[in-house]
BAFI-3210 file (N, C-alpha, C; in Angstrom, 3 decimals, decimal comma, padded with zeros to 6 digits):
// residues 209
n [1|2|3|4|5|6|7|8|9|10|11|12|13|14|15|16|17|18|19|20|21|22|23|24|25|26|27|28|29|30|31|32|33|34|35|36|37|38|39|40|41|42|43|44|45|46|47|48|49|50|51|52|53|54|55|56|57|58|59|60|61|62|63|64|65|66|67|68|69|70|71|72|73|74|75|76|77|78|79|80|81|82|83|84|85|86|87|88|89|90|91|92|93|94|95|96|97|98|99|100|101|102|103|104|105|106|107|108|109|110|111|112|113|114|115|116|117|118|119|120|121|122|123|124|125|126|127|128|129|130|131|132|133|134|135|136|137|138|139|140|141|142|143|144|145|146|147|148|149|150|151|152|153|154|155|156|157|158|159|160|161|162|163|164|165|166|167|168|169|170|171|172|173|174|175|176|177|178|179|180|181|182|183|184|185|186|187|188|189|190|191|192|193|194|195|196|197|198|199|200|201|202|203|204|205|206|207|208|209]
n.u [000,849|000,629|000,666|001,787|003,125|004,555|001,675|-000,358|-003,669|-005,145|-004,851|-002,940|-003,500|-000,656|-000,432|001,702|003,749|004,948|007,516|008,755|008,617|010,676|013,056|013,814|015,231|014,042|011,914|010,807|009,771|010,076|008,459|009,664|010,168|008,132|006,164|004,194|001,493|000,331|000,489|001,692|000,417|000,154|-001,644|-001,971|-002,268|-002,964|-002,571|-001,596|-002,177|-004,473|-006,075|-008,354|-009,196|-009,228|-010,264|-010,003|-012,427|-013,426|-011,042|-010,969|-013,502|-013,316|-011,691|-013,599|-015,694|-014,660|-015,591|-014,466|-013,855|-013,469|-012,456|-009,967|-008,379|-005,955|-004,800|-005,482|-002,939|-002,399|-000,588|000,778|-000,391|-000,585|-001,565|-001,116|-002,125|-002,746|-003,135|-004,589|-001,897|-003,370|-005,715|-004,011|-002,800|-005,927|-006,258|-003,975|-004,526|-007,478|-008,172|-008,375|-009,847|-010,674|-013,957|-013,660|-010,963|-008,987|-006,675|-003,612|-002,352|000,149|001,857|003,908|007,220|007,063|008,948|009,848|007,818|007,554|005,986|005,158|002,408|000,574|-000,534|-002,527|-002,464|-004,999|-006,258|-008,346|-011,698|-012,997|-016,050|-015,398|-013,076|-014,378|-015,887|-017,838|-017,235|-014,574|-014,864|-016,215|-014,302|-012,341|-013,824|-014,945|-017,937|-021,335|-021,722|-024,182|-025,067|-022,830|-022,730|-024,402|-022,857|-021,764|-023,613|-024,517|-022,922|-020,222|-018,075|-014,710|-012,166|-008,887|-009,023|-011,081|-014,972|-016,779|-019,524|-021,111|-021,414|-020,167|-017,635|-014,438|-011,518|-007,851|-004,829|-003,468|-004,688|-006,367|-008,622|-010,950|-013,502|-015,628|-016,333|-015,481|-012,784|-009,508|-008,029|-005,919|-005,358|-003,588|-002,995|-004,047|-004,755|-004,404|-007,492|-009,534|-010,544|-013,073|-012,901|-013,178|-011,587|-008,671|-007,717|-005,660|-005,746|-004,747|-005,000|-005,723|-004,466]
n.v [-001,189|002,675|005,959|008,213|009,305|009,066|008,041|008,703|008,743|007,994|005,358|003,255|-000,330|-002,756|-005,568|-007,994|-010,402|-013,588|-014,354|-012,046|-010,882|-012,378|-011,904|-009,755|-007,618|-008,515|-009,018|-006,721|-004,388|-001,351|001,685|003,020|000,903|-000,905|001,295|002,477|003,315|006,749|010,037|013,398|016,216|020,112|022,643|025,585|029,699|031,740|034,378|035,965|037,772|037,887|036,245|033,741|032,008|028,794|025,518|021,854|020,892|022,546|022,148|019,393|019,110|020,898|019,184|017,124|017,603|017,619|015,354|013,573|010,713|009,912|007,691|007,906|009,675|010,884|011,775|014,957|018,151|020,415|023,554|026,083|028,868|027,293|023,997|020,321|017,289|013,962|012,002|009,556|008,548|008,202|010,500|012,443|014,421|015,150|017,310|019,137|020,275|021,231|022,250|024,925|027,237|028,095|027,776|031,426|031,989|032,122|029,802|027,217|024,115|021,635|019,065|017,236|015,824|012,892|012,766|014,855|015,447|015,952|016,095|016,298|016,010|018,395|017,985|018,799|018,058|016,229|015,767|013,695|012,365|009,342|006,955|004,241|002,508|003,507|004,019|005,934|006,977|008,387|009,997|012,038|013,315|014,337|016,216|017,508|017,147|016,164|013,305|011,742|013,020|012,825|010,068|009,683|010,480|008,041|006,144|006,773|006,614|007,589|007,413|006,342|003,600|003,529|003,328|001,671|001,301|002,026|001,126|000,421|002,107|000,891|000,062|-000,844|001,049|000,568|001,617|003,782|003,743|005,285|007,545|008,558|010,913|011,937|015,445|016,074|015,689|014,087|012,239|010,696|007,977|007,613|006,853|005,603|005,811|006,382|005,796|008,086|010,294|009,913|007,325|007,799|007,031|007,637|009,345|010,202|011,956|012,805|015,319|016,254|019,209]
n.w [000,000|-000,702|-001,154|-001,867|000,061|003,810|005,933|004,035|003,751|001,552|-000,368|-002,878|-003,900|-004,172|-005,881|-005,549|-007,254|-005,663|-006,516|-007,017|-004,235|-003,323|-003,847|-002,714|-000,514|002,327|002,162|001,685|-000,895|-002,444|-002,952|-005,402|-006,842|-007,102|-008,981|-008,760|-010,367|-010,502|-010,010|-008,606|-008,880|-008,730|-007,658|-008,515|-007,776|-010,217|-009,778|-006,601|-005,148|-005,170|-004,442|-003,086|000,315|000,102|000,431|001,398|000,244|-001,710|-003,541|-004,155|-005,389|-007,385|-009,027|-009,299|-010,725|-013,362|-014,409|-013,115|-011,789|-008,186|-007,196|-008,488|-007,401|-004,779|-001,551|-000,605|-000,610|001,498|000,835|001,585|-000,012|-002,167|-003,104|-003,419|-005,259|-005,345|-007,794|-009,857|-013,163|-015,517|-015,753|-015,142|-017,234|-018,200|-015,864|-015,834|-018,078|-018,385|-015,986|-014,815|-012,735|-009,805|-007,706|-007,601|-008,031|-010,230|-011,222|-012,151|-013,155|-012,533|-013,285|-010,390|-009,357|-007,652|-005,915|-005,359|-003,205|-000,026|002,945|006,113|008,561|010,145|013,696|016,060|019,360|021,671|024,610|026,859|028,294|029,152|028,890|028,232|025,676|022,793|019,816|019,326|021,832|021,346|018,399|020,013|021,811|019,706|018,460|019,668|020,690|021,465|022,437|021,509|019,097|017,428|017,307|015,222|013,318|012,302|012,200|009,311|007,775|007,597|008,650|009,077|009,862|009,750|006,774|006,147|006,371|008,928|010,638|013,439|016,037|018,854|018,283|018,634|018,877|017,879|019,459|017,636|015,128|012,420|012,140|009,968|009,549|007,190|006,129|008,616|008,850|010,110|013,034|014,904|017,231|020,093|022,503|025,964|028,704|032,575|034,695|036,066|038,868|038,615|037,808|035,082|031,605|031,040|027,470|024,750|021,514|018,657|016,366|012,795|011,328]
ca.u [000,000|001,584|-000,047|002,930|003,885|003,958|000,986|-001,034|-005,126|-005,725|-003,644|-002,896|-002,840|000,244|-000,393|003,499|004,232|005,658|008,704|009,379|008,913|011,705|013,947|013,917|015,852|013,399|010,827|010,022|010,160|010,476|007,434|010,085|010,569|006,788|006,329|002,697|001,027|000,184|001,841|001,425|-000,412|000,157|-002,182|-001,417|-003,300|-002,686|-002,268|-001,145|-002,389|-006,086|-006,292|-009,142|-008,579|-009,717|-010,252|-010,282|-013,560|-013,360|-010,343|-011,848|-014,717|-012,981|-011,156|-014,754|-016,169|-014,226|-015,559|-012,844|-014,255|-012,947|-011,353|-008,738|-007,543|-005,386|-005,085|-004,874|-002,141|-002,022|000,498|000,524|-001,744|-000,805|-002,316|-000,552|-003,020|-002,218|-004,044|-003,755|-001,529|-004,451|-006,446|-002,992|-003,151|-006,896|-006,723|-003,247|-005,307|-008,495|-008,585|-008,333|-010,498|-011,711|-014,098|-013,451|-009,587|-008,135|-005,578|-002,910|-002,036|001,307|002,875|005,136|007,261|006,539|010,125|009,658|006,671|008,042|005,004|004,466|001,286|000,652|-001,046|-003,349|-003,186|-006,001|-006,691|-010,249|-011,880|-014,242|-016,010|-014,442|-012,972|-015,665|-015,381|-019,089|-016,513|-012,880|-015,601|-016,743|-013,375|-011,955|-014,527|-015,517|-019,296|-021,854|-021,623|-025,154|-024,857|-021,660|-023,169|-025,314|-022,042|-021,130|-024,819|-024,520|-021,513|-019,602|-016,548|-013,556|-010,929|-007,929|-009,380|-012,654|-015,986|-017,248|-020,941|-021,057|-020,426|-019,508|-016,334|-012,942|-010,687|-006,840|-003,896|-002,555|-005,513|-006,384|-010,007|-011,258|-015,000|-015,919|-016,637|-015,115|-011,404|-009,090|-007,432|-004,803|-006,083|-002,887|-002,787|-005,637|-003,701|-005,073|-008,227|-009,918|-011,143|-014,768|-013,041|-012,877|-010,144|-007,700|-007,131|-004,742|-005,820|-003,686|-006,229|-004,704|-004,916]
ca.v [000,000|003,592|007,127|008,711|009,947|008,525|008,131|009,021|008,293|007,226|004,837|002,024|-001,565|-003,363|-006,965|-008,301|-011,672|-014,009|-013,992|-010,722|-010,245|-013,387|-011,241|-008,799|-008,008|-008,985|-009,341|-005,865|-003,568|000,281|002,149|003,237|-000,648|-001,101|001,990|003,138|004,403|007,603|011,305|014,538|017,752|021,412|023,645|026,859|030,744|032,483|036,069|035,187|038,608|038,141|034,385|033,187|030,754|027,275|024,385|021,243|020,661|023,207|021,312|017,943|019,439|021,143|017,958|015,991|018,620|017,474|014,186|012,302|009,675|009,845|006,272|008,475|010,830|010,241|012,440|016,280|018,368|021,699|023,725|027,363|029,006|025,940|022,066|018,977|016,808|012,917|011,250|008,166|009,393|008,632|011,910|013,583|015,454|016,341|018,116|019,892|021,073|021,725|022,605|026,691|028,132|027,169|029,493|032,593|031,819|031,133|028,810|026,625|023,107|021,163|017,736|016,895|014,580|011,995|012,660|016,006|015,611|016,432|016,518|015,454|016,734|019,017|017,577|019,231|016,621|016,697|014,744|013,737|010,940|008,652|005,570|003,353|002,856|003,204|004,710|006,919|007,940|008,800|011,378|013,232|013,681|014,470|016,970|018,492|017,120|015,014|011,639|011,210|013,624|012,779|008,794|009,748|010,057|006,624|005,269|007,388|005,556|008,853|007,278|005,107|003,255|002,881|003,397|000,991|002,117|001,310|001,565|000,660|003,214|000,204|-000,671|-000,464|001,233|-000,006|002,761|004,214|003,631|006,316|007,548|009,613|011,464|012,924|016,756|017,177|015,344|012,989|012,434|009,192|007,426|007,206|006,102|005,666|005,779|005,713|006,264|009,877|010,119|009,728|006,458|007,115|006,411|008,626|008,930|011,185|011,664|013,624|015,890|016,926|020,377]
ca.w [000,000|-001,006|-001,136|-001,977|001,318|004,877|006,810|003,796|004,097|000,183|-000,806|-003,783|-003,605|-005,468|-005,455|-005,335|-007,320|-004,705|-006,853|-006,984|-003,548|-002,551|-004,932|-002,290|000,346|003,572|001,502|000,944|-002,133|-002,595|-004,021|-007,140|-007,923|-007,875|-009,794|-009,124|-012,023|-010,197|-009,386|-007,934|-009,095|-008,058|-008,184|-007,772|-007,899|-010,953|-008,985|-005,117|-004,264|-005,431|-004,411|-001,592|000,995|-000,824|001,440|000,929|-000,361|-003,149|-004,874|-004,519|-005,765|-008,722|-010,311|-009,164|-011,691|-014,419|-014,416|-012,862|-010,518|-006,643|-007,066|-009,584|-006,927|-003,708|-000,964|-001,355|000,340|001,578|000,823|001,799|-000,858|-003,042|-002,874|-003,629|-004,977|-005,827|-009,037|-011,217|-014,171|-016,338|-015,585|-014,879|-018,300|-018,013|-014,856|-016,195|-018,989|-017,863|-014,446|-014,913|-011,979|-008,660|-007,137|-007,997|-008,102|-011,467|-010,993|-013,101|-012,885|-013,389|-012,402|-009,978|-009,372|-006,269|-005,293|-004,497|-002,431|001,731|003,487|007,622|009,036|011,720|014,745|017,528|020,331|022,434|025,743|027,338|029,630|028,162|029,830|027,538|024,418|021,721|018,420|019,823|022,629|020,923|017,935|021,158|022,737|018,574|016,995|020,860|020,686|022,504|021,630|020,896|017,974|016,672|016,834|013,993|011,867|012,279|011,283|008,368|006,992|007,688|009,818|008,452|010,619|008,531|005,273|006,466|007,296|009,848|011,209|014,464|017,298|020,002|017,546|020,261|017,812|018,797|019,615|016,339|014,623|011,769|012,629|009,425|009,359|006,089|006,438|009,601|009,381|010,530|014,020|014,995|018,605|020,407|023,664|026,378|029,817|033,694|035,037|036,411|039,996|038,412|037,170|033,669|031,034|029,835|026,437|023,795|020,403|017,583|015,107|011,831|011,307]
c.u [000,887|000,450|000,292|003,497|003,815|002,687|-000,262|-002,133|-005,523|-004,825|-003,549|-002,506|-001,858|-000,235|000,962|003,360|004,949|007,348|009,717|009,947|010,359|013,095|014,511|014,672|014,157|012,100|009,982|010,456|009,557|009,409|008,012|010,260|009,093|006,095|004,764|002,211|-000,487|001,030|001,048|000,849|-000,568|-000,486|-001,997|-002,462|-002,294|-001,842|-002,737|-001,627|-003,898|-006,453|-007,563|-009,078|-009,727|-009,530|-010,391|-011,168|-013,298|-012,163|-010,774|-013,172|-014,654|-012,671|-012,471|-015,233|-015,723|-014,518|-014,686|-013,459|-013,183|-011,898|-010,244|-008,076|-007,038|-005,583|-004,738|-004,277|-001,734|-000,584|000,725|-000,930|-002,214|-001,764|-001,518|-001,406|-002,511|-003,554|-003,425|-003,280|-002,477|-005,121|-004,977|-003,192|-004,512|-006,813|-005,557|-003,339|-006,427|-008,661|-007,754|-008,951|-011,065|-012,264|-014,483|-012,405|-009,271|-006,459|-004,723|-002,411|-001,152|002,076|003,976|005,867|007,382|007,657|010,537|008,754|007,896|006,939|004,776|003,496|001,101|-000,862|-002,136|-003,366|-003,970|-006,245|-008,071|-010,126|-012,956|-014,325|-015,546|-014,082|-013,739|-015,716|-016,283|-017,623|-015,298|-013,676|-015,905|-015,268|-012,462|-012,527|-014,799|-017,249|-019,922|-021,841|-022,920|-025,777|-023,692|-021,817|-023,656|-024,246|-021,502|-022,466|-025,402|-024,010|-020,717|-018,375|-015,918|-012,742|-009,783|-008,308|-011,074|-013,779|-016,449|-018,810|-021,521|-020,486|-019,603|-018,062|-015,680|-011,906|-008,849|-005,985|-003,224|-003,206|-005,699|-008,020|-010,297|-013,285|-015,275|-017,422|-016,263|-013,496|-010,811|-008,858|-006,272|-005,287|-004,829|-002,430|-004,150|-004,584|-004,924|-007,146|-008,470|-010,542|-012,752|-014,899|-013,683|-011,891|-009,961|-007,127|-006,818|-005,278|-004,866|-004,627|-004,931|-005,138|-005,288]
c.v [001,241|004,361|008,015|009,674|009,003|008,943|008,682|008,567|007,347|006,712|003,728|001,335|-002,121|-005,258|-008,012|-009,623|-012,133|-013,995|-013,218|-010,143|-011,383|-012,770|-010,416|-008,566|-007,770|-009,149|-007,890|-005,284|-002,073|000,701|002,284|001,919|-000,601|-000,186|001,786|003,937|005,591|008,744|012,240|015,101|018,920|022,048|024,769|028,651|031,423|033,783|035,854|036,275|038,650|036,952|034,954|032,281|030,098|026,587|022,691|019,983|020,924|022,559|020,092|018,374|019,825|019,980|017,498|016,568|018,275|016,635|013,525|012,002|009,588|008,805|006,702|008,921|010,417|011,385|013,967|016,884|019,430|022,632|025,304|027,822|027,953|024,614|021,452|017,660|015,004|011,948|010,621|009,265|009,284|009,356|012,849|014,979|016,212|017,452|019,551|021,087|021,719|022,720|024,309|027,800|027,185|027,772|030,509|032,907|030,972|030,415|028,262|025,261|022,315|020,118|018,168|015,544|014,107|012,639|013,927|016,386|015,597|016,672|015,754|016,482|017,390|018,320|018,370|018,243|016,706|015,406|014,999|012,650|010,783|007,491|004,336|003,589|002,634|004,308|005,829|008,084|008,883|010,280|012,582|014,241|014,506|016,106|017,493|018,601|016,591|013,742|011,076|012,055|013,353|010,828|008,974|009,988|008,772|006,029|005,645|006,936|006,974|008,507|006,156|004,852|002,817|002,466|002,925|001,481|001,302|001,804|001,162|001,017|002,019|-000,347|-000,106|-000,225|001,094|001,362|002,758|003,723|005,167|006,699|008,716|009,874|012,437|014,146|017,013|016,788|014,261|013,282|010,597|009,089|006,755|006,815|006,278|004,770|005,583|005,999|007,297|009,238|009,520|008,305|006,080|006,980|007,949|008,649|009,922|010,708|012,993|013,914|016,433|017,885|020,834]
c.w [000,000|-001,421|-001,517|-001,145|002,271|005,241|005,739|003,600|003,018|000,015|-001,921|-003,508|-004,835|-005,100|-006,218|-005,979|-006,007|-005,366|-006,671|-005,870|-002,697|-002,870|-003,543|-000,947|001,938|002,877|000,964|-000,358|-002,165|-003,436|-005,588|-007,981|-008,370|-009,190|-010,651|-010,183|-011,388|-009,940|-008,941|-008,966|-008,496|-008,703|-007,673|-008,495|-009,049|-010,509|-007,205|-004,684|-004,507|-005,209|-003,046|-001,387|000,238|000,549|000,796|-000,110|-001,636|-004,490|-004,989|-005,538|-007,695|-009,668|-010,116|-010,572|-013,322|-015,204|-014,360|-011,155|-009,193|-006,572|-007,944|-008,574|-005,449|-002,724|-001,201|-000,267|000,556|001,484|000,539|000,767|-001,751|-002,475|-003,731|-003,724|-006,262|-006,844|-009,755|-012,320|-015,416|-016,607|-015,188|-016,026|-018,443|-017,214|-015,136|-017,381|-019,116|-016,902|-014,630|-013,685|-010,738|-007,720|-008,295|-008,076|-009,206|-011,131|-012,334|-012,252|-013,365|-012,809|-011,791|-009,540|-008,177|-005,579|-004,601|-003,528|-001,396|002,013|004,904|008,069|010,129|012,334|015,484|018,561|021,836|023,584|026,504|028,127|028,620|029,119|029,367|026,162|023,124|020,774|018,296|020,460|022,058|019,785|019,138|021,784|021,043|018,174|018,572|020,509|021,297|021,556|021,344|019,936|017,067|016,402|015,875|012,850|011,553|011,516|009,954|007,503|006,471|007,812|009,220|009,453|009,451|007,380|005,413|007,044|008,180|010,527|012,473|015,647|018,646|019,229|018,500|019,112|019,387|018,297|018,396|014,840|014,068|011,491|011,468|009,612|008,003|006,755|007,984|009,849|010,200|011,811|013,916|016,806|019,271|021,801|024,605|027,760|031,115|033,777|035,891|038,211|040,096|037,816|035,870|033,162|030,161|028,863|025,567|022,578|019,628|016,353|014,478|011,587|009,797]
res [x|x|x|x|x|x|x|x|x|x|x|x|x|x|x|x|x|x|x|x|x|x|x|x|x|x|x|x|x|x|x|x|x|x|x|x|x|x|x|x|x|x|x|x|x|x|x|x|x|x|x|x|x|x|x|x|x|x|x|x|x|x|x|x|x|x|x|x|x|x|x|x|x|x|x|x|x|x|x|x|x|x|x|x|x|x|x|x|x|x|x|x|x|x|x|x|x|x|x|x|x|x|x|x|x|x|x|x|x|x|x|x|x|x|x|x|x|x|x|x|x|x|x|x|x|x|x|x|x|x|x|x|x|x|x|x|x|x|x|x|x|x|x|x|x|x|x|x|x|x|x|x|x|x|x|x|x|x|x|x|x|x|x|x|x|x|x|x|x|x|x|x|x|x|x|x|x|x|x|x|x|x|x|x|x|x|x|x|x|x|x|x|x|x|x|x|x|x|x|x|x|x|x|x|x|x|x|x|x]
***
């Protein structure tokens, strides 16, 4: 699996001959051997002094626009006014040719290559009590809500664990688990330490900003 960064959310499966992979030293192999048939995309504001903040919606939204199906595009990656946005190289050329405006921000679009991507994510890490560990509880203590509002994104088929959705709130997600919610963001569920005087559990999560 490869995203073309660490730790990134979308990612492609290679499915490895056993051959190939005995070839190898420990058995693994280097995204450049496999040699994903995907790359980068920068988009960037025409005129940096007339730009408006974009979010991540609005560029998903733009390539969606183009007709280029979701299962094309990998994760997208902020990058001051820019984005860093990862797509099969099959739609690479549409979106480099097309994609002119987003908004009310004309833009331009132009490969890059994987090798220049550098990207680690900034954090927020936030600590709470919860009565146990339950995928209801860890949203409440994440997004700062009640947990019997923020349950209704799970029975929605809102909430992914490590890529997977998941639809029920009693799931016990395990430490270093990658907890995404479409429309409100990811977090990582990293430790879940003593108990509180009120005898609940203490637990650290890490929101991406």
């Amino acid at each position: 699996m490869f995203g073309g960064y660490e730790s990134a959310e979308r990612q492609m499966a290679a499915f490895i001959p056993d051959a190939l992979s005995l070839r190898s030293e420990n058995g693994r192999i280097s995204p450049e051997e496999i040699a994903y048939p995907f790359c980068a995309v920068r988009i960037s504001p025409l005129n940096r002094n007339f730009t408006e903040p974009l979010t991540h919606r609005d560029y998903l939204g733009a390539v969606l626009n183009l007709g280029i199906e979701r299962s094309r595009t990998g994760d997208i990656i902020p990058d001051g006014s820019d984005a860093l946005i990862l797509v099969h190289e099959d739609v690479a050329g549409l979106i480099t040719g097309e994609l002119t405006r987003i908004r009310h921000t004309s833009v331009r679009a132009d490969m890059v290559p994987l090798t220049q991507i550098s990207y680690t994510p900034e954090y927020e890490q936030i600590r709470g009590t919860v009565a146990s560990v339950r995928l209801d509880s860890l949203l409440s203590v994440a997004f700062t809500g009640s947990r019997t509002k923020l349950s209704g994104l799970v029975e929605s088929a809102r909430v992914f664990v490590n890529g997977r959705l998941v639809t029920n709130n009693g799931y016990q997600p395990r430490e270093g688990d990658i907890i995404s919610v479409r429309g409100l963001g990811r977090f990582r569920f990293d430790s879940c330490g003593g108990r509180s005087r009120k005898n609940r559990l203490t637990v650290m999560v890490s929101k991406y900003k």
